[in-house]
Each structure stands twice: as C-alpha cells, then as structure tokens.
N, C-alpha and C positions, 0 to 999 in steps of 0.2 A: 674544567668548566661545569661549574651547574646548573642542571637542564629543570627547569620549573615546568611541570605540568598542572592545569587547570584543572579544577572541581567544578563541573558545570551541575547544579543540581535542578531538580524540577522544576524550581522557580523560574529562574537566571532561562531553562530552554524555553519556557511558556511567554516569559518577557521578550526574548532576542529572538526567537524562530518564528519566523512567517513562513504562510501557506507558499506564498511568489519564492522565497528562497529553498524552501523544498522541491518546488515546480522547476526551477531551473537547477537546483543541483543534479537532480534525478536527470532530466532530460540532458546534461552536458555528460554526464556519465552513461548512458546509453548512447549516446555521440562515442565517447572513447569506447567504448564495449563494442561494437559494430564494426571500429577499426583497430580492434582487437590491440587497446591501449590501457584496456582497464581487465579487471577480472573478477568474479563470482565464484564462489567457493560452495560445497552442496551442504546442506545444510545437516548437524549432529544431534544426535538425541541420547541423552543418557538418562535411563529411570531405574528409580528405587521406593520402595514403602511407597507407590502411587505416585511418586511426585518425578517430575519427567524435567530437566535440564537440556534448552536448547540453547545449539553455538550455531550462526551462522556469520561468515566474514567475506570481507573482500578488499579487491585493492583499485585504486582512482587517485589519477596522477601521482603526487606527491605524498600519498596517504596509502597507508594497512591499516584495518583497522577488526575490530568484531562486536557483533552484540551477543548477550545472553541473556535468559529468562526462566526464572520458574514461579509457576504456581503465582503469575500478574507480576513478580517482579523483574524490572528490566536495568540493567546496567552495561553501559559501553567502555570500551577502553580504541580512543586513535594512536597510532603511531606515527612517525616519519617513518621516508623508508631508510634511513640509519638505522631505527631499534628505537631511537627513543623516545618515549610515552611523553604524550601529546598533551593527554584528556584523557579524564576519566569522566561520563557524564549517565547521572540517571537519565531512564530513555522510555518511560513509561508515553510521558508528551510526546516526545519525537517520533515515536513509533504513531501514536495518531493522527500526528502532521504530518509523516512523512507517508501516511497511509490515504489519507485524504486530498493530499494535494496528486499523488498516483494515479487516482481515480479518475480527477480531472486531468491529466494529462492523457488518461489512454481514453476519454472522449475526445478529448481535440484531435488526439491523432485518425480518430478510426469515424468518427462523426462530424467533426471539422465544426458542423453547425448545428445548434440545438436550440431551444430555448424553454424546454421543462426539463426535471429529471428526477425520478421517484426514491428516496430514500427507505429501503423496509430494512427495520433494524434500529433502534435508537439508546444503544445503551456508548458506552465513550467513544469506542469508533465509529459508531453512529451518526454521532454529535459530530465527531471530527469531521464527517462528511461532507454533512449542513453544511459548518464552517467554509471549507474547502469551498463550497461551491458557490457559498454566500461570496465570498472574498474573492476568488478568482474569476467568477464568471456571475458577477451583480446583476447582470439582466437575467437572471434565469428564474424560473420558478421554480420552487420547491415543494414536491409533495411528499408527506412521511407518512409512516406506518410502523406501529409494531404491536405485538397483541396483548402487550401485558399494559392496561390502562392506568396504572401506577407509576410505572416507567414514562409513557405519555403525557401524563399531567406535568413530572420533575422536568421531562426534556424542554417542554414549552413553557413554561417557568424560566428555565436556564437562558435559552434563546431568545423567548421578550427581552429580556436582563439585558442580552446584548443585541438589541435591535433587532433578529432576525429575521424575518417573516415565512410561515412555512403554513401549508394546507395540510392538517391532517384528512386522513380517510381510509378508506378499508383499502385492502391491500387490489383488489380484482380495477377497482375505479384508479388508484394509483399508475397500474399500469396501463390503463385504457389511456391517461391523460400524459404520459411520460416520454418524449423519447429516447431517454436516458434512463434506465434503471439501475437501482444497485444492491442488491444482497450483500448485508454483512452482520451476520446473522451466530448463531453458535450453535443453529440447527445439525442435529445428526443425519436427519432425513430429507429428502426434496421435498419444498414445497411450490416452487415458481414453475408453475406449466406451462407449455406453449401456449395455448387457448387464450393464457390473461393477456398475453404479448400481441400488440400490433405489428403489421410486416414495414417494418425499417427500425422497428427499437435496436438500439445498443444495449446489451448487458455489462455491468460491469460485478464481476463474481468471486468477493471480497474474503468470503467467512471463511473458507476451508485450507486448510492447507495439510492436511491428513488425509491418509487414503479412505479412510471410512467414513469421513462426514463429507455433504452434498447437499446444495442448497437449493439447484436445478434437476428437472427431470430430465431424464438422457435425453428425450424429444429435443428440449431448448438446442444441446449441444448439436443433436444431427441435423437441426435445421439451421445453424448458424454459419453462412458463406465464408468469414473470416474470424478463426478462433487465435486471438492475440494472446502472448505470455511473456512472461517474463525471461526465462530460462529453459530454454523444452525440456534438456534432460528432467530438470526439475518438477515440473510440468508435470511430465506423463508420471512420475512415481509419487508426487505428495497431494496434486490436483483430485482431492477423490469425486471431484462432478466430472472428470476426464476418466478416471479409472472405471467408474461405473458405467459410463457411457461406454468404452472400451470393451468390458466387460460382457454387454449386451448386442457385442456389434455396432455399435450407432456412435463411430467415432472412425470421422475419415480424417487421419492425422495428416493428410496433403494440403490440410484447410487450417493447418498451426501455423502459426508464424509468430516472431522474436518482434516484441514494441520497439527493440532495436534498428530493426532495417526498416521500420516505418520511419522512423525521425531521419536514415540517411536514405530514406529516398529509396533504397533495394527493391520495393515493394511497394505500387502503386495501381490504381484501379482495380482493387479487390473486392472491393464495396460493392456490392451487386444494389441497382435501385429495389427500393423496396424488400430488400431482404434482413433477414436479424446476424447482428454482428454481437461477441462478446469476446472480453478483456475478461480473461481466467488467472485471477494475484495469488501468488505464494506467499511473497513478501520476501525478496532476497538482500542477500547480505550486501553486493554491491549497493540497492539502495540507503541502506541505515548509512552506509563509508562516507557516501555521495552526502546526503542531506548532515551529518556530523562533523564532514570539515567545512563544510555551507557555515556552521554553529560555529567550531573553535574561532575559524579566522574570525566572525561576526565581534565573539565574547573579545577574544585577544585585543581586537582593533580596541574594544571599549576600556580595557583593563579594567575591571571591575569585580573580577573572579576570583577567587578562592584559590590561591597557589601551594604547589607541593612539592618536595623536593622528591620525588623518588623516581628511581633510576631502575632498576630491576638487575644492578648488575654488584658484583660483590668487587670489592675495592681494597685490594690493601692498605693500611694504615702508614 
C-alpha cells in the first residue's frame, strides 16, 4: 500500500489555518496533557558557525509529530502513530497562529473577562497577535507599541489592508489603558516594570525562550499571584524572565502552575482580585502537534495539497 503524504506549504497553511482552529487544537491537547494522554518532549539545540538548529516534538492522540528551525526557517513533519509520514508542512505561518491564538487562550483561561489588551512588539509575531485578538475576541481593543517607527508605519499599513483597528501609543499609556498585555518582543534585556502595570493586569510573556533574554523585570515576576506555563520543567530552564527572577530570589515557584490544570479545572480561584497574573510561553512542541493535525485533517478533508509518495523505509525490489 502506498502511503501519500501531503506538502502543506505557506500558502495552503495561511489559506486553511485559522486563529478558532489553533484555539481549539491547542486547548483539546492540554485536555489530553492533564490526563496524561498526550506528551511534550524538551526541547534540542544544535549549533554550529552561529547558526543554532532547534527540534522540539510531541505526541496528541493519533499523531507524532516535530518542528525545526534555523536562522527564521521553520519546517514540520506529522506522523501516524504507525511511522508513517503524514505531512510535511512549512510552519513559518503556523508558528504565528499557533502563537497568537496561545496567547488568547492563556487570557481566557487566567482573566476570563477583558475588554483591552496592549500589544508591545509589532514585527510578524506581533501582527499575528493583533490578528489573534482581532479574530477571537472582536470586542476587544487593541492598543500597540513598538519603537522602531518604520516598523509602525508597515504594521498599520498591513492591518488597515485588513480591516483591523488598533490604537497606537507609547508603551507607559499602553499599559495604563490595557488589561491584558503582551511582550513579544526580541529584547535581550527587561524592559516592562512593574510601575507601568495596573494591579489586576494579566501579562502574557511571549519573546523569550532562552535563558538569557527577559522582557520583564524580576519585580513583574515576584509580584504576580499566578505565574501560568506551559511545561514547568521547561519553564524553569529556557524561561529566562523565570531564571533571572530566580536568580535574584524573586521567584516563588509555589506560584507556577501548568495552563494544563487550568482548562481541567485542577486549579481554580487563584486569581487574587486586583492582583497581576502572567502567562510565561516557551512555545512547546506539543502545541505545533496539536495545531498541525488541526491543518492536515482540515487540508486532507479539502484534497487540494500537493502529494508525495515517501515512506522513509527501504523496500526491496
């Protein structure tokens, strides 16, 4: 029997992947994760001449799957869990949708109710944000930021194009006006202080997922009642606004908790009123699995994709 694997390219995901179909793969697979029906894998680094090669993978229901990337390029491969190659798909898009739609789900989990949310940061994850927030949550306002006014001009450009509406302004009025924030940034250093934060903001703390770059001052971290992740172990070693905070003392890790046991319910009333809550993203491999077989089944149901015949196994004649 020949097993046809799909070419899902940048196109075909940017046409078929919605914000709503990221929001719910993601959230069905932290469902399975919580009842320890799915899995997360830590995430590889191999570097050479400067240039750094990451693998992160995982598994969700019926699917194995992994993404990699170097140096902005991203490519996936799904499997069944027989072995055989599913999809192969450029994941440049998906990683912004599936990065953006995140976001909004770890506000609905940990804020429930909002109706602003400050985007600082506007370059393609950035945008994917907007999107996300434009799309999932239309009643919301949106306020941006970011300091390169070249960038700002292209971003609000893009978004008129596509209907969006957003307030630019300085970063300090952004957070006054917001109860949602979000860093997603490629800052090495902290810039978000506690000072610019009102007491019941949610942070959502996108940019970092290496130990040396941090987009909060440790303050944010020690004063925040409920610190949500992804993966702790993950968490505490690639989160560098967790390690820095750690670092300085000012990281009581009785106050982490997995966005996992928020969706099953393990964990509730930790919202203190009036206190700041933040959502600390690595970006794990379980979610690329989750939002990828979201894509194949979507692409497959449409037949429209680019098919391959290869098997990865050697055959005799």
């Amino acid at each position: 029997m020949v097993i046809l694997a799909l070419l899902i390219r940048e196109v075909d995901v940017n046409s078929t992947l919605t914000y709503p179909m990221a929001y719910s793969a993601m959230r069905e697979a932290f469902e399975f994760l919580d009842k320890k029906m799915a899995v997360n894998s830590r995430r590889m680094r191999t570097s050479i001449l400067g240039s750094t090669l990451t693998y992160q993978a995982g598994g969700f229901r019926e699917y194995l799957g992994y993404k990699t990337f170097v140096n902005g390029t991203f490519m996936s491969t799904l499997f069944s869990k027989d072995g055989e190659i599913l999809s192969m798909i450029e994941s440049d898009r998906l990683t912004q949708i599936r990065t953006g739609a995140l976001s909004v789900l770890a506000s609905d989990l940990t804020v429930r109710s909002y109706s602003s949310v400050g985007i600082i940061g506007l370059g393609k994850q950035g945008l994917a944000q907007v999107e996300a927030f434009h799309e999932l949550k239309p009643e919301v306002k949106i306020n941006v930021f970011t300091r390169n006014q070249d960038r700002l001009n292209n971003a609000l450009k893009y978004l008129q194009g596509k209907g969006i509406k957003v307030v630019p302004t300085d970063m300090k009025t952004l957070c006054k006006n917001s109860e949602v924030v979000v860093t997603i940034t490629r800052a090495k250093d902290p810039f978000l202080k506690l000072d610019y934060l009102n007491k019941g903001t949610h942070v959502n703390a996108m940019g970092s997922n290496i130990p040396e770059k941090s987009e909060l001052y440790p303050e944010v971290v020690k004063s925040s009642s409920m610190i949500v992740v992804e993966d702790l172990e993950m968490a505490l070693e690639e989160a560098g606004d967790l390690i820095l905070s750690k670092k300085m003392g000012m990281l009581d890790e009785s106050k982490i908790v997995a966005i996992s046991s928020l969706i099953s319910g393990k964990v509730k009333g930790m919202r203190e009123e009036g206190s700041i809550t933040l959502f600390k993203s690595v970006g794990i491999g379980l979610e690329d699995v989750a939002v990828m077989s979201a894509l194949y089944e979507k692409v497959k149901s449409k037949g429209n994709a680019l098919e391959l015949e290869v098997s990865g196994r050697w055959r005799r004649e």
